[in-house]
N, C-alpha and C positions, 0 to 999 in steps of 0.2 A: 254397841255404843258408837263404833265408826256410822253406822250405817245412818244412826238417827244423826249425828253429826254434819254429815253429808245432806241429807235432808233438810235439816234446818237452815244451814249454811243455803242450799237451794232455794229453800225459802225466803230465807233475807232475800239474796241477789233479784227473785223475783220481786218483790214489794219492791227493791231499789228502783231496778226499773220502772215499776208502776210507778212509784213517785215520779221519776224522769219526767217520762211520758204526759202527765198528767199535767207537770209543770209547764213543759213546754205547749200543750193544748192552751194552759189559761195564759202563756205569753204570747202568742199567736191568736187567740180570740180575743185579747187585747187589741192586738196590732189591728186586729182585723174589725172591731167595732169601731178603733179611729178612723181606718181608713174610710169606710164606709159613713161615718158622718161627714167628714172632709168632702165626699161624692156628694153627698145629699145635699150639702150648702151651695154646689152650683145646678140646682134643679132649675130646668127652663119651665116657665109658668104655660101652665095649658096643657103638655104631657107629661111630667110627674118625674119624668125621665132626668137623668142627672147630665151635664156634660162632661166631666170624668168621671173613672168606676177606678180610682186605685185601687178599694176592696177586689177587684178582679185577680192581680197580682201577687196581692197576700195569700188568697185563697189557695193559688196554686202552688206556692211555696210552701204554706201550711202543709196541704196534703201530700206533698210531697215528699219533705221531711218526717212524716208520722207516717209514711207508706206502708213500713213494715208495723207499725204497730197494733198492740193487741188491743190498744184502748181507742180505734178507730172509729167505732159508734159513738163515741163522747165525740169527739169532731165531727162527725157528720152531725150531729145534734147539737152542739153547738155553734157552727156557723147556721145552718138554718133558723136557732133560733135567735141567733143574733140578727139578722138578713131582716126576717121578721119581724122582730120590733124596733129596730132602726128605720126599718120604711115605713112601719106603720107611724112609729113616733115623729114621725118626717113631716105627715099628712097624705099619705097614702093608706087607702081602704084595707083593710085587712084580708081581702080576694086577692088586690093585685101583690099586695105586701108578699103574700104566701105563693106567689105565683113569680113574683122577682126573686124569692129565698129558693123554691125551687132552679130555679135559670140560674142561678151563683151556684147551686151544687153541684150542678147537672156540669157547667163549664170545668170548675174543677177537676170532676172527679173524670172527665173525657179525655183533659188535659194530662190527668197522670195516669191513663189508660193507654190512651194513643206511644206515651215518650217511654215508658215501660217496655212495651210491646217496639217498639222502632230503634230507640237506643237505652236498651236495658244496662249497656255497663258504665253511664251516668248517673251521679250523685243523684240523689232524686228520683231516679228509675229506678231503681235497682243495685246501681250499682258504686263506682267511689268514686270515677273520673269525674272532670269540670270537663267544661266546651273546650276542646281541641286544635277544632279544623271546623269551615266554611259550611262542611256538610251536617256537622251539628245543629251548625247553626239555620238551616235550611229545614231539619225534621224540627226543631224547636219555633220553628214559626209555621210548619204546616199544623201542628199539635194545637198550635192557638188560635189560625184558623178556624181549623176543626171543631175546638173548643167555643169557640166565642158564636160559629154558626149552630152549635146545637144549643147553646144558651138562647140565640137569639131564635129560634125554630119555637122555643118552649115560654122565654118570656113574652114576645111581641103576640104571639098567638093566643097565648093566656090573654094579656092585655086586652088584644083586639074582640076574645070572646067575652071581658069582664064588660065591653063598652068602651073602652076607651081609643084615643086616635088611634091612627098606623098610616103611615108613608113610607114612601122607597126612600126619604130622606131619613126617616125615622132609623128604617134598617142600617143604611149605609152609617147615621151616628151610630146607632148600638153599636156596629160592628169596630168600628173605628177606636170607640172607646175601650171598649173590651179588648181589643188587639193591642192596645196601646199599654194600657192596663197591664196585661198578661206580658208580654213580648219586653216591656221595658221593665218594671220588675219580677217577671220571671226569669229573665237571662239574665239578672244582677243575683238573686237568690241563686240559683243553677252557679253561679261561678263562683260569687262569695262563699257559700256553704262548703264546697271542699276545701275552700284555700283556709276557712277558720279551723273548720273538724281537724284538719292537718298541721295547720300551727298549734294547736292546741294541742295535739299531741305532741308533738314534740317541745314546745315551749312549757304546758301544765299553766301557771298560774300567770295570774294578769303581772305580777312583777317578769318573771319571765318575758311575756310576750312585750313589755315596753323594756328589757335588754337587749332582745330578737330587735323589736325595730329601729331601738336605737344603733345595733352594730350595723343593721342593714345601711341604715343613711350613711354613717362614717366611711361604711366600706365604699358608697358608691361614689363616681368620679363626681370632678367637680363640674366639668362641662356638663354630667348627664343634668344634675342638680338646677346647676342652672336654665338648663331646656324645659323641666316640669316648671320649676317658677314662669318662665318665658310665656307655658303656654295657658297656665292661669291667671296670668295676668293679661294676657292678649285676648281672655276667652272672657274675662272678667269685664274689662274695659269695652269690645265689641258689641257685645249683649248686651250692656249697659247702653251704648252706642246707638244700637237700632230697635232698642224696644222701650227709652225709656227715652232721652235726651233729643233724640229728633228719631219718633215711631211712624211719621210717611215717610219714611226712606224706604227704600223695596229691598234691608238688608238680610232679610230673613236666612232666605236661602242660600245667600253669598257664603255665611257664619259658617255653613256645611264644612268649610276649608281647616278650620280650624281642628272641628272633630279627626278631618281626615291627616291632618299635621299628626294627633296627637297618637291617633291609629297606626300611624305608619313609623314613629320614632316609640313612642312609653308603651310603659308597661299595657297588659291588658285591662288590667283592674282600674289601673288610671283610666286608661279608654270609658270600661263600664261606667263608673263613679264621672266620670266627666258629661255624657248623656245623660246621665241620671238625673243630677243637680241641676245642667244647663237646659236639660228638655221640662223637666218641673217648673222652672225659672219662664219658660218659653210659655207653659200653659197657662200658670198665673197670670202672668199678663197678660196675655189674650184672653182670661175668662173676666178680668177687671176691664177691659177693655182700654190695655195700651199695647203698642207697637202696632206695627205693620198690618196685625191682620185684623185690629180691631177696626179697620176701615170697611168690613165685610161688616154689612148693618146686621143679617140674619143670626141671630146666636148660635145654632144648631150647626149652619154649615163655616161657621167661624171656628168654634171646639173641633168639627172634623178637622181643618185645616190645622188647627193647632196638632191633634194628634196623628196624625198623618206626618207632619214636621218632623213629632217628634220620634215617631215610629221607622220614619226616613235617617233621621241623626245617629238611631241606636245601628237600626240594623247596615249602615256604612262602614259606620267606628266600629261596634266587633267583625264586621264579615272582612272588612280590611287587617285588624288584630291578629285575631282567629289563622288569616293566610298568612299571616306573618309569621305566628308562633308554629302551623303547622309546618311553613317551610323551612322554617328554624330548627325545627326538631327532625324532618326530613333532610337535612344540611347535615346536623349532628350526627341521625341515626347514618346516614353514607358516608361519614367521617369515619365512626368509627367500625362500617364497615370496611372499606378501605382499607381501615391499618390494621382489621381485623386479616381478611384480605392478604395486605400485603407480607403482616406475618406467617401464615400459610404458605404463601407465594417463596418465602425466604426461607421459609422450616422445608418445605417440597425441595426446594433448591439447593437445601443443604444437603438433603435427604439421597437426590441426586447424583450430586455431585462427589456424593464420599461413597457413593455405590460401587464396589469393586469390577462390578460389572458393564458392560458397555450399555448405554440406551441412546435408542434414536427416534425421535417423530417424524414422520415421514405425511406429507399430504400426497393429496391424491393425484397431483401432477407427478410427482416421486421426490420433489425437492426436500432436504431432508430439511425441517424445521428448528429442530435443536438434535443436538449432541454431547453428551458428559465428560466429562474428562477421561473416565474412562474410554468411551466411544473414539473420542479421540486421540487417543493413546494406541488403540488398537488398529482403528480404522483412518486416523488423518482429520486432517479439516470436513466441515460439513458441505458435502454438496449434493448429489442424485443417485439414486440408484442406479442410472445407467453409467455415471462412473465407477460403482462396486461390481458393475460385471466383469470386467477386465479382469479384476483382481480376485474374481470368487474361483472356486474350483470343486468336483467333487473331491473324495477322498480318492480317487483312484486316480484323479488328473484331470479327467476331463471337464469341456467346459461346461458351463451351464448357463442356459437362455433367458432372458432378460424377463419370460414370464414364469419361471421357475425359481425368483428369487424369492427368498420367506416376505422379503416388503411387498414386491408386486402382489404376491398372492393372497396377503389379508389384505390388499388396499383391492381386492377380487372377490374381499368378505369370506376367506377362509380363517379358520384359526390354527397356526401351521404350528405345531409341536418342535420342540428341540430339534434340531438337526445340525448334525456335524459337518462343517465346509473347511475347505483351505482358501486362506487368505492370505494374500501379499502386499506389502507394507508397498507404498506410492513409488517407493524408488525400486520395488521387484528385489529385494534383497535379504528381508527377511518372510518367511512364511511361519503360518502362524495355522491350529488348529482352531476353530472356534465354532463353537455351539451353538446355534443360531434359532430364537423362536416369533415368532410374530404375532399380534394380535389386531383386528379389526379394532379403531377406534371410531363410532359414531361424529360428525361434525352440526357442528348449531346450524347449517344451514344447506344441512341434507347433503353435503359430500360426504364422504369417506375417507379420514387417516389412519397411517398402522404406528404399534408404537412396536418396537424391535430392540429384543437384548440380546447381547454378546457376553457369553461366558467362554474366555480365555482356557480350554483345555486342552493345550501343548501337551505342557507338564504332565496334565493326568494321564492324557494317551501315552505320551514317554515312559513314565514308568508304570502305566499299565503293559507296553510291551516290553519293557525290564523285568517285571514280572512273567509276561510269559518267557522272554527269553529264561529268566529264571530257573520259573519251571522245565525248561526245556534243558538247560546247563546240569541242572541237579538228576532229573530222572533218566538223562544219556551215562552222566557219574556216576550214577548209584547201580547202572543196569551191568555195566561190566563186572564188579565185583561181586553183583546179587547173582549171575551167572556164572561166576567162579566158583560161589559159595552153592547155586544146587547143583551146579553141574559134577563138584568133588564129591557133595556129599553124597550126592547117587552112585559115584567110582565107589565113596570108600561104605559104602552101604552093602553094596552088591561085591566088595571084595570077602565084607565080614560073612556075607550071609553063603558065600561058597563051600562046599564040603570041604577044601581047605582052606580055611581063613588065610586070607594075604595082609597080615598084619604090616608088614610094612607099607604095603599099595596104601592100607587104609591111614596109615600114619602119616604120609605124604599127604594124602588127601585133607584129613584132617588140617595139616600144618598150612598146608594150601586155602581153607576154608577161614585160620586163623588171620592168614596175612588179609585175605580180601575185605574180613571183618573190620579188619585196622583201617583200613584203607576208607570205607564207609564211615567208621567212628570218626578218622580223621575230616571227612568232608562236614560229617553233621558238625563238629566242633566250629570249624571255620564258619558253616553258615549262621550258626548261633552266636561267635564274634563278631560276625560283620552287623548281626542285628542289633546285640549289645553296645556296637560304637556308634549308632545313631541314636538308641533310643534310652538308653542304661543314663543315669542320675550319676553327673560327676560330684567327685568330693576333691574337691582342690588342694593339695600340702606339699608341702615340701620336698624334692624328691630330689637322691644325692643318685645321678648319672653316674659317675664311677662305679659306685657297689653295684648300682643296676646293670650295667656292662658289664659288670665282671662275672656277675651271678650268671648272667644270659650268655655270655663266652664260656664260662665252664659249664653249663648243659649241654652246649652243644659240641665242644668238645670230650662232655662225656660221651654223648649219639656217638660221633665219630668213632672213640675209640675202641666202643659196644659194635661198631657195622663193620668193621673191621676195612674204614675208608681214611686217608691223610688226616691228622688232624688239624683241623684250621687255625690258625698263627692273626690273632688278633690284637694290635695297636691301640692303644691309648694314647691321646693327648690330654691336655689340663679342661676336664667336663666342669662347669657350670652347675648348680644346681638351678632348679624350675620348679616353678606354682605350679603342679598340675594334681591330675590324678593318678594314682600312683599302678592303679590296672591298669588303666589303658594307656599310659605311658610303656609299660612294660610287656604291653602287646604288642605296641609298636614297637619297640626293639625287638622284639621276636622274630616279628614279619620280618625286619629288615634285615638284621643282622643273619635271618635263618634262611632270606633269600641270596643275600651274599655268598653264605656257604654251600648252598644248592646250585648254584647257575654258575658253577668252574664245569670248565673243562676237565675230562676223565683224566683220571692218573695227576692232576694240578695240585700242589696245595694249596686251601683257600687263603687267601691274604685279604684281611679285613682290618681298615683304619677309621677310629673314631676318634673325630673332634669338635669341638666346641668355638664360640664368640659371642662376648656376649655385643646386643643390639640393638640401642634404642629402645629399653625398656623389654627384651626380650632374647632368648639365647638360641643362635642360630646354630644345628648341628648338624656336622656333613657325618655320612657314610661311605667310604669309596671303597671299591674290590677289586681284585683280579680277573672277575669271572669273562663270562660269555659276552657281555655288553647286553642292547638294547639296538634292536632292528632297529634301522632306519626310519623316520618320519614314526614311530609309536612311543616315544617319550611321554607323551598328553596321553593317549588310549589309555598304556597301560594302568592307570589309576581307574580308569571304570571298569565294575561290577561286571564278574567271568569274562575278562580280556586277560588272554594269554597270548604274548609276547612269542615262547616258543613252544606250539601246541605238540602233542606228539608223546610218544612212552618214553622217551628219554628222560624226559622232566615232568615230572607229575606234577597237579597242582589242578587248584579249586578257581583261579583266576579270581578270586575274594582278597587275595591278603594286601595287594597295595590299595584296594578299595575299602579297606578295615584301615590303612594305615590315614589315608586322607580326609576318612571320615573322624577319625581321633585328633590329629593336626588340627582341622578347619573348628570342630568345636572349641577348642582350646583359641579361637582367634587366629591363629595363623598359618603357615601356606606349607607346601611341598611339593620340591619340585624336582626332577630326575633327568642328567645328563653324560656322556661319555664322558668318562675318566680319561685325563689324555696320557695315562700311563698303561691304557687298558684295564677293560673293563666298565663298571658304572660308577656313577657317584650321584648319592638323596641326597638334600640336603630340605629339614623342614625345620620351625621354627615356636619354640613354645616359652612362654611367658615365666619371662625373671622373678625371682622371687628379691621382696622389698629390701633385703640385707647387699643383695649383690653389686659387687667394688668391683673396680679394673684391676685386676691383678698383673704385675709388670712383667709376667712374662705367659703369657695365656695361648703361645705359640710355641710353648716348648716343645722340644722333638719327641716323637710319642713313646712309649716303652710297651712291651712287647707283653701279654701275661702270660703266666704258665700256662705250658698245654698237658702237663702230667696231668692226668683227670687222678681225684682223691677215688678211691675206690666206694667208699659210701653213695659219691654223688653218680657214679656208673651203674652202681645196683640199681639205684633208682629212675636214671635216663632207659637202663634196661623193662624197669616193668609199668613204665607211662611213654613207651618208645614214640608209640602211634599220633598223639597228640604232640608231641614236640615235632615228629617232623614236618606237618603239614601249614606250610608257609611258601608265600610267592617272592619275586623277583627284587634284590638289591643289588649295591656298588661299593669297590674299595678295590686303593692301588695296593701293589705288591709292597709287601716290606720285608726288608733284611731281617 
């Protein structure tokens, strides 16, 4: 059912068209048997011949219009036979009759051959465009040459073999009229036909098209308004002027001013419709024999003259239009390249400019062209490569020559890969690592520029040699203990395996294997904290400092009590509570609190003091000791990653834990920073975010109190069997207390 559906549906839409088509044949063989009597009524006596052919014009419009059509045999059959019996019924023989019907098909059908094949994406050829541009207009009058000389090759010939006259004057009318014919209503059909097909689409029905034109007049200004009135009425009165009121005046050709007035300010269409009317108007009278040219007694070469005129008025008025409208649209179309253009221009430039990276164009003199902010950030203002030599360097120091830089060497047409240089900022003060690559860019006028990016990798190198130092810190730490541990285990291997077992050797051994174990566990713990206080997910709350001091004071004076060392004598003052997280809060007092008690002096007891302030929206907390202090000039050191303060077996330690503490600090927003106690000793002090309940309390300086150093026996069992992980912590500060 769809299928036959579809079919029918097919069918209809085909018949519609037929109808179309059909329609438009018998409206256009209409047009086309007027015109062609209107020709015949100025037939000059003696050659039969007409001195207009508007049927010329129709014709080609005709066919042009029904180019595509399926029912193109009915038009070629019907202009022939109208051609036919209009000449014949004129008084013209039915040889030559049939021989002028042939020269009107033959022109036509050459006419929409030639503009087909030459400008196929116009209305009429082929395609939807109307005339444009000047060079349309230039193949639309070679097409009618062309036309009008093979019509006239076939009718005068014909003629001349039926018997009847022939001249070179004869030729030059045919041709004249034919040109005129064709050229002044072909290029009005060629223009009007898309500008209606197009309103019509879009407007639909004649109510439509008279709201179209009425909004169009409303909308347009009133000067322009008044300009088309101006020049109909100046073109009304003129012409009136010199062809009708005083016609031996020689105004004929002055009148051209007018068309070129109306050429070069209105529309096109006005232009067209304004030749059309005024060159019609021009021929009338001159075939009646008033104006200007009816002072030429010869009828033949008077109609040339007329058509010539009017063939001169058309082709002025659009070939002046036509460069207007083309330039118009050529203005437009670079307009809105332009801002096409200069958005690019401004998206590139953003593109640039937010590039983390440095970029520089360099020409082929080495002047640097542009530079980004990054560029400029890195490298200084824009100026020459030969000023970046100064400042360039390898990695090892040395210099490097002014044709070994990555610009000079693509502006030498290499493509020069990443390379790593040292750079020094304009004042020599800071140097800087950076990455450097170059690429040849082509120029419009056969030089060579390079374009060159700078990727800032300081940093990376930095802590890619934190890394290896790393590495290097961990596998020297892990190698002493992993040497204690085969070197015993082979003692106490080779004790058991002796014909008398030396149980004891091997239980030292053993116990010896134990301790170095701890000592490994202890380092992997610290390196797994230092990487947890960078990378680990805070959870921010509440956290009461006192319970946490006091909890972190009694492990470690359980250690103590468990190692059989002083036990440490730790102070309180009035602690703050803080917004933070509540692990890495309590790493950090480990570290610090467990470096306090580590860095005394042998046989000392350690003396540790903790206090609080709160600060500007944050609570500032000191730690001060009795210990060892802090070498000279390494207060700053000590906070980076494996920097030990006091290297050596006295004080063991991973050189991790003030760099676990800084890194806990600095996330949380705030600072820490490390200075001699002037009671001896050190003192931290770092700073971490208030929580939104916290009041100034009136006495937040009170003298601090001491806690118990009796360790509860529970929490000693337990410092005893996680001994290894509690004690492994680096360097803190606190004065002595009574």
């Amino acid at each position: 059912m769809a299928r036959s559906d579809t079919t029918s549906y097919g069918a209809g839409g085909g018949l519609v068209r037929l109808r179309v088509s059909l329609a438009r044949t018998a409206g256009f063989a209409a047009v086309y048997a007027v015109a062609l009597v209107v020709g015949r009524m100025t037939v000059i006596e003696g050659s039969g011949l007409a001195l207009v052919w508007p049927a010329a014009g129709v014709a080609v419009v005709w066919f042009s219009v029904q180019r595509r059509s399926r029912t193109r045999w009915v038009d070629v059959c019907a202009l022939t036979v109208i051609a036919l019996v209009g000449n014949a019924a004129t008084g013209i023989a039915l040889m030559p009759s049939a021989v002028l019907a042939g020269a009107n098909l033959v022109q036509a059908m050459v006419f929409v051959w030639l503009l087909g094949r030459w400008r196929p994406f116009l209305w009429g050829a082929g395609g939807s465009a109307r005339l444009s541009a000047p060079r349309d207009l230039a193949y639309v009058l070679g097409a009618t040459l062309a036309a009008a000389a093979a019509s006239g090759a076939v009718g005068l010939t014909g003629l001349w073999v039926a018997g009847g006259p022939a001249s070179w004057l004869m030729v030059a009318d045919w041709m004249a009229r034919q040109v005129a014919g064709i050229f002044v209503l072909g290029t009005a059909g060629l223009w009007f036909g898309p500008a209606v097909t197009g309103f019509r689409a879009r407007h639909g029905s004649l109510a439509g098209w008279w709201r179209a034109t009425d909004r169009a007049l409303r909308d347009m200004p009133t000067g322009r308004v008044v300009e088309y009135l101006a020049v109909t009425i100046c073109s009304v009165t003129a012409y009136l002027l010199g062809f009708v009121f005083d016609g031996n005046l020689p105004l004929a050709f002055p009148l051209i001013a007018l068309t070129v007035w109306a050429a070069v300010r209105l529309r096109t269409g006005f232009v067209v419709a304004h030749h059309l009317i005024f060159g019609a108007a021009v021929v009338g009278f001159t075939v009646h024999g008033v104006g200007p040219m009816a002072a030429v007694t010869d009828p033949q070469t008077r109609a040339l003259l007329a058509q010539l005129y009017v063939v001169l008025i058309a082709a002025v008025g659009l070939a002046l239009a036509l460069g207007r409208d083309e330039r118009a649209a050529l203005v437009a179309e670079l307009t809105t390249k332009e801002k096409e253009q200069a958005r690019h221009a401004a998206l590139l430039s953003a593109i640039i400019d937010s590039m983390a990276d440095g970029l520089s164009l360099v020409d082929a003199d080495g002047t640097v062209l542009l530079r980004n902010p990054a560029g400029v950030r890195l490298l200084g203002p824009a100026g020459t490569i030969r000023d970046m030599q100064t400042r360039v360097h390898h990695l090892d120091g040395s210099p490097i020559t002014a044709q070994a830089l990555p610009p000079a060497r693509a502006l030498a047409g290499q493509q020069v890969d990443p390379v790593d240089l040292l750079f020094t900022d304009p004042q020599g003060r800071d140097v800087r690592v950076l990455r450097v690559s170059a690429t040849p860019l082509p120029g419009c006028d056969g030089t060579r520029n390079a374009v060159v990016l700078y990727h800032d990798v300081t940093a990376e190198r930095r802590h890619r040699d934190q890394l290896t130092q790393f590495a290097g810190v961990v596998a020297h730490d892990l190698q002493s203990p992993l040497t204690t541990v085969e070197g015993w285990t082979e003692t106490a291997t080779d004790a058991l395996d002796a014909d008398q077992p030396a149980i004891g050797l091997a239980r030292d051994g053993l116990a010896r294997v134990a301790r170095a174990a701890a000592r490994m566990r202890g380092l992997i713990n610290d390196l797994l904290a230092y990487t947890a206080a960078g990378d680990a997910d805070l959870a921010p709350a509440t956290v009461d400092l006192t319970g946490m001091v006091t909890d972190v004071a009694a492990g470690r004076a359980d250690a103590a009590t468990a190692a059989g060392q002083p036990v440490p004598q730790v102070a309180l003052g009035r602690l703050h509570p803080v917004h933070a997280d509540a692990g890495a809060v309590r790493q950090l007092l480990e570290n610090l609190i467990g470096n306090a008690i580590k860095y005394t002096a042998p046989g000392v007891t350690p003396h540790v003091r903790v206090t609080s302030t709160p600060l500007d929206g944050r609570v500032q907390v000191t730690i001060a000791d009795n210990g060892i202090g802090i070498p000279a000039g390494q207060h700053d050191a000590i906070f980076d990653s494996f920097h030990r303060a006091h290297p050596g077996a006295t004080y063991t330690g991973t050189g991790l834990g003030l760099a676990i503490c800084q890194r806990i600090v600095t996330r949380h927003g705030g600072t820490i920073t490390a200075e001699d106690n002037p009671g001896g000793g050190s003192r931290f002090t770092f700073t971490l975010p208030a929580t939104a309940t916290l009041t100034s309390l009136p006495d937040s300086h009170a003298a601090p109190r001491a806690l118990p150093t009796t360790p509860a026996p529970v929490a000693t069992a337990r410092l005893l069997h996680h001994r290894a992980p509690a004690a492994a912590t680096p360097c803190g500060t606190a004065p002595r207390t009574a």
